[in-house]
Structures are given as C-alpha cells and as structure tokens.
C-alpha positions as CSV (number, residue, x, y, z in Angstrom):
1,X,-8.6,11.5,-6.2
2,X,-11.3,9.1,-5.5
3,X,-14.1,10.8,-4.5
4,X,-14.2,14.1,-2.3
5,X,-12.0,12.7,0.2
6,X,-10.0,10.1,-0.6
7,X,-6.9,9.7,-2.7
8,X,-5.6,6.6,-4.5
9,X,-1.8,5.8,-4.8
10,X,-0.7,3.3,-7.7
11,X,2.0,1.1,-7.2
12,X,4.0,-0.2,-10.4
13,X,3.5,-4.0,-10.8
14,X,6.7,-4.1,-10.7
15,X,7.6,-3.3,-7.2
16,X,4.4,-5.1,-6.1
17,X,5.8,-8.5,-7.5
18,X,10.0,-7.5,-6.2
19,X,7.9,-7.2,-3.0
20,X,6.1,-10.4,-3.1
21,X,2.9,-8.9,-2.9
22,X,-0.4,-10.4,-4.1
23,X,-3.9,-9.6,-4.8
24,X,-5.9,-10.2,-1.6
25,X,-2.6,-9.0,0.5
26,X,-4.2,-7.1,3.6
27,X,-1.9,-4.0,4.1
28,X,-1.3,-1.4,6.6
29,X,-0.6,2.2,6.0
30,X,1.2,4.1,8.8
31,X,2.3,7.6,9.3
32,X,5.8,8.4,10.4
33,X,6.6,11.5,11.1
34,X,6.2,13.1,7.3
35,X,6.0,9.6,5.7
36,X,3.3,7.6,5.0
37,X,4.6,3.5,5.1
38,X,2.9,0.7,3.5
39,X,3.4,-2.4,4.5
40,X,1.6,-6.4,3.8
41,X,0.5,-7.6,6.8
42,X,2.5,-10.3,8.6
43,X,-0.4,-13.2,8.3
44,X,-1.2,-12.3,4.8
C-alpha cells in the first residue's frame, strides 16, 4: 500500500523486459470484468 488509498503492483524485471517494456513506457490499466489489464501504450 502506498499511502491510504493507493496500492502498488511490482512487476518482475523479467516479464517487463520479455514484454519490451521500458522505463518512461506510458501504460494503461483497464478493468475487465474481474481483471485488471495493463497494457504500454501504442505510441510509447
């Protein structure tokens, strides 16, 4: 928990570099239905 109201997720490094993610990435979380997705945004 981060704060009173916020939670942080970690992501293993891992994953973040099988997924080509990079520091700076701009990312969008979305719910669906009981899922929270994560995603890199497509200009990023």
């Amino acid at each position: 928990m981060v704060g009173k109201r916020t939670y942080a997720v970690t992501i293993p490094i891992d994953e973040i570099r099988n997924l080509g993610w990079e520091k700076g990435d701009s990312l969008i979380v979305r719910r669906y239905r009981d899922q929270l997705i994560i995603e890199r945004e497509p200009d990023s």
